[in-house]
Jmol script that loads the backbone (N, CA, C; Angstrom):
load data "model"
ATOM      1  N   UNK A   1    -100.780 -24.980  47.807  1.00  0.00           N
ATOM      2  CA  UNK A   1    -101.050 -23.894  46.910  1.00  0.00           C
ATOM      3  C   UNK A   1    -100.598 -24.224  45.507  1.00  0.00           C
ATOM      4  N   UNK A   2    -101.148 -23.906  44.741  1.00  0.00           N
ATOM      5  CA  UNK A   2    -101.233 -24.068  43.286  1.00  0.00           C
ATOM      6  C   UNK A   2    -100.277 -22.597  43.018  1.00  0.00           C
ATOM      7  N   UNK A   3     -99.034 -23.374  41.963  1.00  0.00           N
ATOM      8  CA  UNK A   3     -97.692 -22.269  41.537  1.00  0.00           C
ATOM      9  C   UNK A   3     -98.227 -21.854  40.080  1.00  0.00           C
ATOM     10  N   UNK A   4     -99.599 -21.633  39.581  1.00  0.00           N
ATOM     11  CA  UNK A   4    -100.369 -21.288  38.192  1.00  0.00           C
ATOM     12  C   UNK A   4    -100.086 -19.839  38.731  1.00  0.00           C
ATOM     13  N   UNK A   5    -100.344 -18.677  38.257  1.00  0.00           N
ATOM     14  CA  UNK A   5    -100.749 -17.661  38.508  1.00  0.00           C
ATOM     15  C   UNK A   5    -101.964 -16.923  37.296  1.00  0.00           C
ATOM     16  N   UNK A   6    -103.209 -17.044  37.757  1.00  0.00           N
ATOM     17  CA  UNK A   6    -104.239 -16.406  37.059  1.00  0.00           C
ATOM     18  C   UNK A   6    -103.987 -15.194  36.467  1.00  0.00           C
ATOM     19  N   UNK A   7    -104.081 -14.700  35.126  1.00  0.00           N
ATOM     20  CA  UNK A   7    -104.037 -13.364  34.648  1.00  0.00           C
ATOM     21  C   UNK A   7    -105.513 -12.974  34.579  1.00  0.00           C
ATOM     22  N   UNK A   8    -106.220 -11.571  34.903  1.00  0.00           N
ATOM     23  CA  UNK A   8    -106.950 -11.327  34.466  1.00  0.00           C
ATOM     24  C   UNK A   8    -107.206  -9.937  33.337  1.00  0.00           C
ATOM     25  N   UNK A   9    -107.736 -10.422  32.312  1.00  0.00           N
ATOM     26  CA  UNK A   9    -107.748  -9.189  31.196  1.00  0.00           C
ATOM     27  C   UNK A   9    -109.058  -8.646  31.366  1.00  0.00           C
ATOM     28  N   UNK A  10    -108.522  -7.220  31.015  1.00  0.00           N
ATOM     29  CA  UNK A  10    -109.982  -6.242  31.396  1.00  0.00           C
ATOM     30  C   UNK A  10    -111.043  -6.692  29.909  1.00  0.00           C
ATOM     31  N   UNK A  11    -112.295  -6.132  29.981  1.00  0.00           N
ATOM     32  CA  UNK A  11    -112.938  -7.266  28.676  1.00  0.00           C
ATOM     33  C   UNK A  11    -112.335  -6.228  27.724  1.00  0.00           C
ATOM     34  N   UNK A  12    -112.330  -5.320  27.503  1.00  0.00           N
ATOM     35  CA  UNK A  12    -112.066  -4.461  25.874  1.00  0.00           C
ATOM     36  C   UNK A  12    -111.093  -5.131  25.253  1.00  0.00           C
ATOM     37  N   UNK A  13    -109.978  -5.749  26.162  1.00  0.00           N
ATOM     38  CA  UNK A  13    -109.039  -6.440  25.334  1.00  0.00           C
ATOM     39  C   UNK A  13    -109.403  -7.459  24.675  1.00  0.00           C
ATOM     40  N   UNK A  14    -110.754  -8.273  24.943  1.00  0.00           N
ATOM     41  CA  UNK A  14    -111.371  -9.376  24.650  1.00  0.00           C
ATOM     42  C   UNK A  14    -112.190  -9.584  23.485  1.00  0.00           C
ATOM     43  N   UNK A  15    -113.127  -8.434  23.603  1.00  0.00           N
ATOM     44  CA  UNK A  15    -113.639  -7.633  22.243  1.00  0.00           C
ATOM     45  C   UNK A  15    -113.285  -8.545  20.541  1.00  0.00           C
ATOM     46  N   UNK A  16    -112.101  -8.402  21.028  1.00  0.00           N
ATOM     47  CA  UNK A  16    -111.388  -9.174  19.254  1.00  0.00           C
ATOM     48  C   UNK A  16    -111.895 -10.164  19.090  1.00  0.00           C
ATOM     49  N   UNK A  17    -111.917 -11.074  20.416  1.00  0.00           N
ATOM     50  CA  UNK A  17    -111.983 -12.452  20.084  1.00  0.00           C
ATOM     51  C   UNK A  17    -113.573 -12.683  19.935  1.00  0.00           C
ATOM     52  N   UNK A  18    -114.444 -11.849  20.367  1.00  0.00           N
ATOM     53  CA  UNK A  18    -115.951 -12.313  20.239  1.00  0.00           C
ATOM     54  C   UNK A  18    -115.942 -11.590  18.694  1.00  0.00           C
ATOM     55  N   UNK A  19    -115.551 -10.739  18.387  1.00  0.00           N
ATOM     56  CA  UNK A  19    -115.245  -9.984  17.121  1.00  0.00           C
ATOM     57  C   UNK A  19    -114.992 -11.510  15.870  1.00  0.00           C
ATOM     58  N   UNK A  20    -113.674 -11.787  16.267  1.00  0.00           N
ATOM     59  CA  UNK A  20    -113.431 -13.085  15.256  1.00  0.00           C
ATOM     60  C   UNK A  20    -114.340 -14.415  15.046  1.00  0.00           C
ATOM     61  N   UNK A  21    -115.197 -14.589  16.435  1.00  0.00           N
ATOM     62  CA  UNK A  21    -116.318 -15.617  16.735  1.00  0.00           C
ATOM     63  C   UNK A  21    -117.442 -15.019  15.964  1.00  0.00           C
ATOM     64  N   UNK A  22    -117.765 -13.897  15.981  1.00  0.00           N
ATOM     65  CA  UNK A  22    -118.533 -13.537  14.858  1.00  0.00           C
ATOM     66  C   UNK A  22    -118.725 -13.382  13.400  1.00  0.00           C
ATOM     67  N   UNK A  23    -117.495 -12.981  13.022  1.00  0.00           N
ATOM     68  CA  UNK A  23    -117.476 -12.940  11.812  1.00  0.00           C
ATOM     69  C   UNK A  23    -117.387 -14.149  11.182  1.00  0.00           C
ATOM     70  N   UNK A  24    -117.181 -15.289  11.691  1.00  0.00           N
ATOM     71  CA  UNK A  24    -116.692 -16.559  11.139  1.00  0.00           C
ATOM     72  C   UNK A  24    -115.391 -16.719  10.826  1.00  0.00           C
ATOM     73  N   UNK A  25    -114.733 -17.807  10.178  1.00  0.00           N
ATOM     74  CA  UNK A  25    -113.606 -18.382   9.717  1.00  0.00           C
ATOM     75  C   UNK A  25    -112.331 -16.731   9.037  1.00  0.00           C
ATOM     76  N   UNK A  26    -111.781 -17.175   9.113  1.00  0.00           N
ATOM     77  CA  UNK A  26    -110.772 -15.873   8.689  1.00  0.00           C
ATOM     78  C   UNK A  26    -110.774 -16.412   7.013  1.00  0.00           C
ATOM     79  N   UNK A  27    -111.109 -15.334   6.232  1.00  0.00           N
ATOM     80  CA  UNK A  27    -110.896 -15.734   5.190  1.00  0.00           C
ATOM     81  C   UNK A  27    -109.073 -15.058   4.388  1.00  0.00           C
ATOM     82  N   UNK A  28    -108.925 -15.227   3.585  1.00  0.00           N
ATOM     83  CA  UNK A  28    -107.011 -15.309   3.256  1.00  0.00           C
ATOM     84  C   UNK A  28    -107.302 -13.442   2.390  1.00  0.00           C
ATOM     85  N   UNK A  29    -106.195 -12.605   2.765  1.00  0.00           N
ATOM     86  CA  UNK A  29    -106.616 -11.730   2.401  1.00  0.00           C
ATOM     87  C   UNK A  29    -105.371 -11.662   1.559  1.00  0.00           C
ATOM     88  N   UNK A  30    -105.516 -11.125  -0.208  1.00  0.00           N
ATOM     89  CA  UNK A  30    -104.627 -10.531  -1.235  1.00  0.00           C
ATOM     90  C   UNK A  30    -104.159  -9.932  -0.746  1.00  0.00           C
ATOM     91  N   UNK A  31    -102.847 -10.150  -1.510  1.00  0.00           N
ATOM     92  CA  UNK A  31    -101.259  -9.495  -1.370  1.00  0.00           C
ATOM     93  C   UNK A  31    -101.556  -7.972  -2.044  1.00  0.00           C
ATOM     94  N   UNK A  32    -100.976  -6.566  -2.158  1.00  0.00           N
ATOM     95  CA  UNK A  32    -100.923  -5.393  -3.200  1.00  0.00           C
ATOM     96  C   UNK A  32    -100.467  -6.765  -4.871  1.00  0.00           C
ATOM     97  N   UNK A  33     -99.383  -7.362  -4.354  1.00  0.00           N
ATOM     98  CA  UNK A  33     -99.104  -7.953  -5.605  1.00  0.00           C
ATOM     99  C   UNK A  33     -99.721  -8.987  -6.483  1.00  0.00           C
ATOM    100  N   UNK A  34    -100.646  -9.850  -5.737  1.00  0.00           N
ATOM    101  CA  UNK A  34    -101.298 -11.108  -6.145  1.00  0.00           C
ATOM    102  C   UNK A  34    -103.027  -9.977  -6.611  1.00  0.00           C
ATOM    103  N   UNK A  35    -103.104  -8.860  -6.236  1.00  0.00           N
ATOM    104  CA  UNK A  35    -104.395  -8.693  -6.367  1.00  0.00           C
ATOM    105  C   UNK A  35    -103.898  -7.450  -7.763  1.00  0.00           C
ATOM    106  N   UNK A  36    -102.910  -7.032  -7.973  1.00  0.00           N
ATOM    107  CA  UNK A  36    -102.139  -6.559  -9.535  1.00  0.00           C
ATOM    108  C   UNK A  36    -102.173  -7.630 -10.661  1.00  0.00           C
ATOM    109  N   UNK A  37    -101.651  -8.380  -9.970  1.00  0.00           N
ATOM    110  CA  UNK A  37    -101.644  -9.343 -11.026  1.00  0.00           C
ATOM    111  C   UNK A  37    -103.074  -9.871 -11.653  1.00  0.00           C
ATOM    112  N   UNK A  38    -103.807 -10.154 -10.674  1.00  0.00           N
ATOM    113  CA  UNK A  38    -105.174 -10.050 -11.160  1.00  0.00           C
ATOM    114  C   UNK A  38    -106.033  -9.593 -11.746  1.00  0.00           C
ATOM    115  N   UNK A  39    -105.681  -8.096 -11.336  1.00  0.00           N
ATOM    116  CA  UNK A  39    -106.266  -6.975 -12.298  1.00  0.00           C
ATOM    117  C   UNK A  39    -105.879  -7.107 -13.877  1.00  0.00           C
ATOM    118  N   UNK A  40    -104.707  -7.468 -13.927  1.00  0.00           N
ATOM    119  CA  UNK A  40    -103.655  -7.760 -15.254  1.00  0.00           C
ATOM    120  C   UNK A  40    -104.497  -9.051 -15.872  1.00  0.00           C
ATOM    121  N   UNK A  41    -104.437 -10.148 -15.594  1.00  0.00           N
ATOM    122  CA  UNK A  41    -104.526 -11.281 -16.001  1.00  0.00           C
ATOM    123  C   UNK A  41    -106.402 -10.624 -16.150  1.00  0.00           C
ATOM    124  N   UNK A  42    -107.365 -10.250 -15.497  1.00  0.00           N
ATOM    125  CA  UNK A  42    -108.873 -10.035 -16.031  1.00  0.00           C
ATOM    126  C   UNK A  42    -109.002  -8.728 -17.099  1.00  0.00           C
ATOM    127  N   UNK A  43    -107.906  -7.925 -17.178  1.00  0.00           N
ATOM    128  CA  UNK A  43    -108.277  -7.096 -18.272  1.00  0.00           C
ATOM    129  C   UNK A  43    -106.822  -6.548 -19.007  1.00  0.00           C
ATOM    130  N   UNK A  44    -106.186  -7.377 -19.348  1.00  0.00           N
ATOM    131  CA  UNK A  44    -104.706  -7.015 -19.968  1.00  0.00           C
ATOM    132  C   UNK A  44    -104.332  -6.184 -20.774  1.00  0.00           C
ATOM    133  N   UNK A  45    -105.672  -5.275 -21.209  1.00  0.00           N
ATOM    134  CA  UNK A  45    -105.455  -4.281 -22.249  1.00  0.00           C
ATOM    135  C   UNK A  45    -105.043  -3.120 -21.541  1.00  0.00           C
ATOM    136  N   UNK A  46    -105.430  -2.595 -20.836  1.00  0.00           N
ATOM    137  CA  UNK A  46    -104.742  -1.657 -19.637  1.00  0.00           C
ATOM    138  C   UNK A  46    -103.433  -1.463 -19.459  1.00  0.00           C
ATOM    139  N   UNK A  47    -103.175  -2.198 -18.982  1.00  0.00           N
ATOM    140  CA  UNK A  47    -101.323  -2.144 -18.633  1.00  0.00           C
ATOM    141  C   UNK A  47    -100.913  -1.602 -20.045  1.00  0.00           C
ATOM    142  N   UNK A  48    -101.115  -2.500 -21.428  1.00  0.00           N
ATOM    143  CA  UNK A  48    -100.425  -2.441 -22.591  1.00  0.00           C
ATOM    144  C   UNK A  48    -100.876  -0.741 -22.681  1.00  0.00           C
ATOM    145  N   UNK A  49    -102.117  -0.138 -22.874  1.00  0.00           N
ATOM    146  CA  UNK A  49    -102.528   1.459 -22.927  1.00  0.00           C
ATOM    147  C   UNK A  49    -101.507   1.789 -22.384  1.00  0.00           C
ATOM    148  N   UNK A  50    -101.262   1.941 -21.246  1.00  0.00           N
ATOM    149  CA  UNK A  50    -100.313   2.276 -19.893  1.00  0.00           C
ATOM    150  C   UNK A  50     -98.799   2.456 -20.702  1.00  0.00           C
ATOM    151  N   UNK A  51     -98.756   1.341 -20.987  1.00  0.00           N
ATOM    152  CA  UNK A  51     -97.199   1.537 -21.671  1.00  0.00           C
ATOM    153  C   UNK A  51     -97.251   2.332 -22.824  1.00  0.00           C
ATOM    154  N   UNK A  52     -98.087   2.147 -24.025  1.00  0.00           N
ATOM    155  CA  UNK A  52     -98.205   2.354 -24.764  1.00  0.00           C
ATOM    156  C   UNK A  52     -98.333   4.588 -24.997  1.00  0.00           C
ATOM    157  N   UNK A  53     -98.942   5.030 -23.874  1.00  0.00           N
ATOM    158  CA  UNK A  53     -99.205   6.216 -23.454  1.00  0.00           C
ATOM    159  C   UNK A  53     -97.524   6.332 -23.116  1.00  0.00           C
ATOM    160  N   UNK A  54     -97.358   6.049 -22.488  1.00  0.00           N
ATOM    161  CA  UNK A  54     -96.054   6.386 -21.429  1.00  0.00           C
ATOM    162  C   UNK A  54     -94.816   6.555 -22.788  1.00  0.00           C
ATOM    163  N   UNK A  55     -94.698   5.285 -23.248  1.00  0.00           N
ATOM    164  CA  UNK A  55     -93.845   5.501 -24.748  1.00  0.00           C
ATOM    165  C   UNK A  55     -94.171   6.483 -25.571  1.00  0.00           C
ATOM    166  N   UNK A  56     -95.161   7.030 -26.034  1.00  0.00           N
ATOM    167  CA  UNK A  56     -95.640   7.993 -26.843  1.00  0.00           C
ATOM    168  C   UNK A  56     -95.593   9.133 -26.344  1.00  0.00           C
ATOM    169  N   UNK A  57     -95.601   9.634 -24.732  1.00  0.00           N
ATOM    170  CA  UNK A  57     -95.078  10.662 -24.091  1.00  0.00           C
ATOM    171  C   UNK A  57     -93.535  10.986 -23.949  1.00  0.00           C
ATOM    172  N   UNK A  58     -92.610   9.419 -23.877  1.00  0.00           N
ATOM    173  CA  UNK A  58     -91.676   9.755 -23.151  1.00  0.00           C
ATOM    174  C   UNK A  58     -90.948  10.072 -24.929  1.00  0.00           C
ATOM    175  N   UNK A  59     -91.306   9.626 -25.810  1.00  0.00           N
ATOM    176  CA  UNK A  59     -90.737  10.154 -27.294  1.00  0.00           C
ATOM    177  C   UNK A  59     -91.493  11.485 -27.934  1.00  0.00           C
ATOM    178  N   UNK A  60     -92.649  11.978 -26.810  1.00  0.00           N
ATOM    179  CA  UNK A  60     -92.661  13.030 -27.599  1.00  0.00           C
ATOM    180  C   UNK A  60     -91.905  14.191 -26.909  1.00  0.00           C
ATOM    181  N   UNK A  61     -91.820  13.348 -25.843  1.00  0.00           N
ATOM    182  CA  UNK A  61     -90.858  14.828 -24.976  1.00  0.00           C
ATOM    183  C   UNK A  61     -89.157  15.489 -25.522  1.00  0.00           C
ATOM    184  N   UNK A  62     -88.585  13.716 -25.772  1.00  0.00           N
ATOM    185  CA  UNK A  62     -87.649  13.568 -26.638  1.00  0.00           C
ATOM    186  C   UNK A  62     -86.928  14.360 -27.682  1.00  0.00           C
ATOM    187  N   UNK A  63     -88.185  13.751 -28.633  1.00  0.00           N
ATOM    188  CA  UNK A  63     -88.181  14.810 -29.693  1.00  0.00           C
ATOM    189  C   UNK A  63     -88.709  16.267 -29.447  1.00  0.00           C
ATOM    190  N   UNK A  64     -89.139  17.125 -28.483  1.00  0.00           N
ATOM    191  CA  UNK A  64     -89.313  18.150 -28.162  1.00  0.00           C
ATOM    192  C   UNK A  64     -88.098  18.719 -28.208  1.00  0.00           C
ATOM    193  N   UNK A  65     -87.710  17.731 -27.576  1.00  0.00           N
ATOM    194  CA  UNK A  65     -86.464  18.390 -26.499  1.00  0.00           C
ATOM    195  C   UNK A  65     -85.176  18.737 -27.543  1.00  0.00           C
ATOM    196  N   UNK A  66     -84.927  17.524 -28.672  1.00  0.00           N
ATOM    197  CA  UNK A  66     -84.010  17.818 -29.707  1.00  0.00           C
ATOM    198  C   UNK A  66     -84.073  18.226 -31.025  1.00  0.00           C
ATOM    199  N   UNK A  67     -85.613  19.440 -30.625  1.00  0.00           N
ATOM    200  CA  UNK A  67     -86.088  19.780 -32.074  1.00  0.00           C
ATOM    201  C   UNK A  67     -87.075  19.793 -33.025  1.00  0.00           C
ATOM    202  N   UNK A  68     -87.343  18.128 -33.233  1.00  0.00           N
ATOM    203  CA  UNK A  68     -87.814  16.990 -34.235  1.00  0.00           C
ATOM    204  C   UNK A  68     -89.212  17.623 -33.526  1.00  0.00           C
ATOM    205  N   UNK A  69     -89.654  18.780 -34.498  1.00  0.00           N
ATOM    206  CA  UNK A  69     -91.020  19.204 -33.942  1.00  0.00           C
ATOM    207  C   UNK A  69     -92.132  18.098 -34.638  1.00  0.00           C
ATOM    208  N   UNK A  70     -91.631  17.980 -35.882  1.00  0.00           N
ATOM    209  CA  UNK A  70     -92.479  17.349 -36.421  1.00  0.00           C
ATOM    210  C   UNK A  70     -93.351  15.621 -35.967  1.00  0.00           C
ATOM    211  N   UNK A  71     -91.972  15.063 -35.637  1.00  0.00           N
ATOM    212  CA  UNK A  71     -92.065  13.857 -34.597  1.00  0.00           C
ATOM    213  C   UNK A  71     -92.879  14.046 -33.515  1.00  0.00           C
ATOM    214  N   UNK A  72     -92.332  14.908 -32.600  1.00  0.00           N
ATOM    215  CA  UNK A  72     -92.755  15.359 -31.542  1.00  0.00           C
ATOM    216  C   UNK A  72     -94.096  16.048 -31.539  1.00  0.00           C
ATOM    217  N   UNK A  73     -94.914  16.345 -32.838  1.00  0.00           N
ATOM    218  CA  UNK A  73     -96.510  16.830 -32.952  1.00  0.00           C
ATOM    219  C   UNK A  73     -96.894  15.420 -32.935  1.00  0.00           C
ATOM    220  N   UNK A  74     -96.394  14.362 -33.982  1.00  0.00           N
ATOM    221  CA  UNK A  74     -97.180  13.218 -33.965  1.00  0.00           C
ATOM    222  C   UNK A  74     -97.052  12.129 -32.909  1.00  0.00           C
ATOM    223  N   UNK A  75     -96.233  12.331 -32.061  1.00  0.00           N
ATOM    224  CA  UNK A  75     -95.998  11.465 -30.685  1.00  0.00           C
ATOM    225  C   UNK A  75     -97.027  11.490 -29.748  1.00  0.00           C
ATOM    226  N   UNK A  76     -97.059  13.082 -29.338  1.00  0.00           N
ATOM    227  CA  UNK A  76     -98.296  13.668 -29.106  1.00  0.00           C
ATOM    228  C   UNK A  76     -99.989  12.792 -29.364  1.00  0.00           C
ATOM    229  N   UNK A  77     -99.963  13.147 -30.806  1.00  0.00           N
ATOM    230  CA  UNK A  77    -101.041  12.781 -31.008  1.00  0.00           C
ATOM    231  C   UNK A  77    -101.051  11.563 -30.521  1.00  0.00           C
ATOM    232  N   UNK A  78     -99.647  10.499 -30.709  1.00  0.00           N
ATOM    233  CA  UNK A  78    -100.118   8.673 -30.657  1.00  0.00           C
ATOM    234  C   UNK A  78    -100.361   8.794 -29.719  1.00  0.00           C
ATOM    235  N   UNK A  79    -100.052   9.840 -27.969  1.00  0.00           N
ATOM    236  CA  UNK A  79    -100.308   9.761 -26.942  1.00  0.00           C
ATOM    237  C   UNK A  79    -101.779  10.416 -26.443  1.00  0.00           C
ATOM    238  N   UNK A  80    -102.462  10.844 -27.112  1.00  0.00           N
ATOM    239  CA  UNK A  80    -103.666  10.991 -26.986  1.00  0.00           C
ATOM    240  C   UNK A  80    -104.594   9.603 -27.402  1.00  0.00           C
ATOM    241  N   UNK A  81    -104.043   9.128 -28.740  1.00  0.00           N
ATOM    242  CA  UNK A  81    -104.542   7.563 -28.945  1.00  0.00           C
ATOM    243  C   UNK A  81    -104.711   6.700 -28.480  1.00  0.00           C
ATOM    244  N   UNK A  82    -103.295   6.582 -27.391  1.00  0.00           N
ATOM    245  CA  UNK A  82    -102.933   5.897 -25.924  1.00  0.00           C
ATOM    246  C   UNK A  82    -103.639   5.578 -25.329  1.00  0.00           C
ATOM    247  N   UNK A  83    -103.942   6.803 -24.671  1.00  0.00           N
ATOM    248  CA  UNK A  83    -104.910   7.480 -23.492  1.00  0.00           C
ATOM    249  C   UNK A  83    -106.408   7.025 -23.739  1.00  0.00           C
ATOM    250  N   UNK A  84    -106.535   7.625 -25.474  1.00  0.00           N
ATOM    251  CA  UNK A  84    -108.284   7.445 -25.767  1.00  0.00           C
ATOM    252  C   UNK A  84    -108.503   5.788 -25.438  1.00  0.00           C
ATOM    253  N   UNK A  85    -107.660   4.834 -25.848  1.00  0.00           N
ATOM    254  CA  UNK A  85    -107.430   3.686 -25.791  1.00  0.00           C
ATOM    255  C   UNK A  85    -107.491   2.597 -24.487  1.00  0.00           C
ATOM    256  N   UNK A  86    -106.784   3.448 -23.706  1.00  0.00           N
ATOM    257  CA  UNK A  86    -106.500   2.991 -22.470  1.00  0.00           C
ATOM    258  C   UNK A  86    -107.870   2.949 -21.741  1.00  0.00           C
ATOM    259  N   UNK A  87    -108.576   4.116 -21.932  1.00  0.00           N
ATOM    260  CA  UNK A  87    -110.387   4.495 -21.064  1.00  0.00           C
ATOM    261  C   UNK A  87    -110.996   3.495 -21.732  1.00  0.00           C
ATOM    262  N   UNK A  88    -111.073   3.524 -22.804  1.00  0.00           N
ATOM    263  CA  UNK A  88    -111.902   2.579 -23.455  1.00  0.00           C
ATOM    264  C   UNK A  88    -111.690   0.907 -23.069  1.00  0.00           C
ATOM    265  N   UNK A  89    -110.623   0.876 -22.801  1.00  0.00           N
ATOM    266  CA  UNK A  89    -110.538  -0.788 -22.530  1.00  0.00           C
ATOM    267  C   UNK A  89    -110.534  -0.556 -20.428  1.00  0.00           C
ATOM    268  N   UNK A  90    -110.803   0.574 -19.920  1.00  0.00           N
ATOM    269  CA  UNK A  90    -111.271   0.721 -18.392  1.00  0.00           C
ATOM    270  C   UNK A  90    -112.335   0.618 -18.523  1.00  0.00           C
ATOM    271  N   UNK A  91    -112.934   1.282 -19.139  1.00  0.00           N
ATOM    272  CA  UNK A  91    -114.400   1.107 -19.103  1.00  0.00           C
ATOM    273  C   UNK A  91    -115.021  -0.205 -19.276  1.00  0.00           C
ATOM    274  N   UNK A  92    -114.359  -0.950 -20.684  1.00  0.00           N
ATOM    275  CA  UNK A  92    -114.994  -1.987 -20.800  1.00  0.00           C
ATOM    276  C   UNK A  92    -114.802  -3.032 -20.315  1.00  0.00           C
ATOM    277  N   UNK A  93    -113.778  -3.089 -19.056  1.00  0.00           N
ATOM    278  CA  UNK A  93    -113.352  -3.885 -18.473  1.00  0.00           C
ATOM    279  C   UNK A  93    -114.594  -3.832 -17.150  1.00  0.00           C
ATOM    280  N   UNK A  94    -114.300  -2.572 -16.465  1.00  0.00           N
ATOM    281  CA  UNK A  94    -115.388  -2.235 -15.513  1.00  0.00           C
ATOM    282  C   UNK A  94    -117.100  -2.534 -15.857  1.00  0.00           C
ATOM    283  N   UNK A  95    -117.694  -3.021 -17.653  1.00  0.00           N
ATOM    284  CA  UNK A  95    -118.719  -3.427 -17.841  1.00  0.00           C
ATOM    285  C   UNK A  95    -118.876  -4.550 -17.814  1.00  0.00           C
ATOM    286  N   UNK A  96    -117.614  -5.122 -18.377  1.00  0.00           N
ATOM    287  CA  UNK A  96    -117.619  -6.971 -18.121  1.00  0.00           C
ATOM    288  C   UNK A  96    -117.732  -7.432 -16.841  1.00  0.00           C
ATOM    289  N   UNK A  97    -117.077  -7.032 -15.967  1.00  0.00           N
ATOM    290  CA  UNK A  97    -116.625  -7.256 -14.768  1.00  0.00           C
ATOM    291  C   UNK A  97    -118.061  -7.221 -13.818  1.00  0.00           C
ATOM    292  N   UNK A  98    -119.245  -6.058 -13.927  1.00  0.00           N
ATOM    293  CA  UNK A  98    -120.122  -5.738 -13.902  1.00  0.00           C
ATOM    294  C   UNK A  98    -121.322  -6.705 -14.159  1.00  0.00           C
ATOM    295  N   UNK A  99    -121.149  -7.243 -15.277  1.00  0.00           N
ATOM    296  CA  UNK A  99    -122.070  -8.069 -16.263  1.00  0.00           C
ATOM    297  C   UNK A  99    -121.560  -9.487 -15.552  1.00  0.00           C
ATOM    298  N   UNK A 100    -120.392  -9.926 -15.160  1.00  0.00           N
ATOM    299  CA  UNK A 100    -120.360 -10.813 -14.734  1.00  0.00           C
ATOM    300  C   UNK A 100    -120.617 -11.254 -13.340  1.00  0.00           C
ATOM    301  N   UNK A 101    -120.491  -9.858 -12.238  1.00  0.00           N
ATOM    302  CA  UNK A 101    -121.057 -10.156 -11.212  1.00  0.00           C
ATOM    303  C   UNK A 101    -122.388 -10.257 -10.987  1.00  0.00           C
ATOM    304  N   UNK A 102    -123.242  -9.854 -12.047  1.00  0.00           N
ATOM    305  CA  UNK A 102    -124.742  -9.712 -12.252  1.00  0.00           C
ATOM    306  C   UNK A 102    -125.424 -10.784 -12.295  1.00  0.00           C
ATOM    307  N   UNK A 103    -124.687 -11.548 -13.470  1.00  0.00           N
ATOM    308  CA  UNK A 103    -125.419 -12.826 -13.663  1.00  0.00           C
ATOM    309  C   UNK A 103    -125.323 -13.841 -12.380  1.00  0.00           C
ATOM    310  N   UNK A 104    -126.472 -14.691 -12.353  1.00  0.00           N
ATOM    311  CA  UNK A 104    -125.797 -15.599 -11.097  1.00  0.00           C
ATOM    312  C   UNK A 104    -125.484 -16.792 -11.680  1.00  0.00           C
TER     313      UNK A 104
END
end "model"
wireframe off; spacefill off
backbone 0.3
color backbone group
């Protein structure tokens, strides 16, 4: 007698593997962090909006807070500038990006 002992798996468990035979080769899937960085490095004006909003909020709150109305109207505004700023370089990132998957 043969001391092997046969396992048998019911097929659903099997499923995967005709699953992976189909799809082909495993391709390498991005990190949350390697696919940020990417986003960064193809349209870098973003992030800078990002900050740039965030600073202009977090000084207009600031100056809210200790008064300086006058500061605190024009902080405001730079944070609307921010913002207007920030869409504008989403957008035109999302057209390049667009334009470049287009072409072949």
């Amino acid at each position: 007698m043969s001391s092997k002992a046969q396992i048998t798996l019911p097929e659903e468990e099997l499923d995967w593997i005709q699953l992976r035979q189909d799809l082909g080769p495993v391709i390498e899937v991005e990190t949350t962090k390697e696919k940020l960085q990417r986003k960064i490095k193809e349209n870098p004006l973003v992030p800078i909006g990002c900050l740039a909003t965030t600073a202009a909020l977090t000084m207009g709150l600031y100056n809210f807070r200790t008064g300086n109305r006058k500061m605190s109207q024009l902080m405001m505004r730079t944070r609307i500038a921010a913002q207007g700023f920030t869409v504008a370089a989403l957008i035109i990132g999302v057209v390049m990006t667009y334009g470049e998957k287009k072409t072949p």
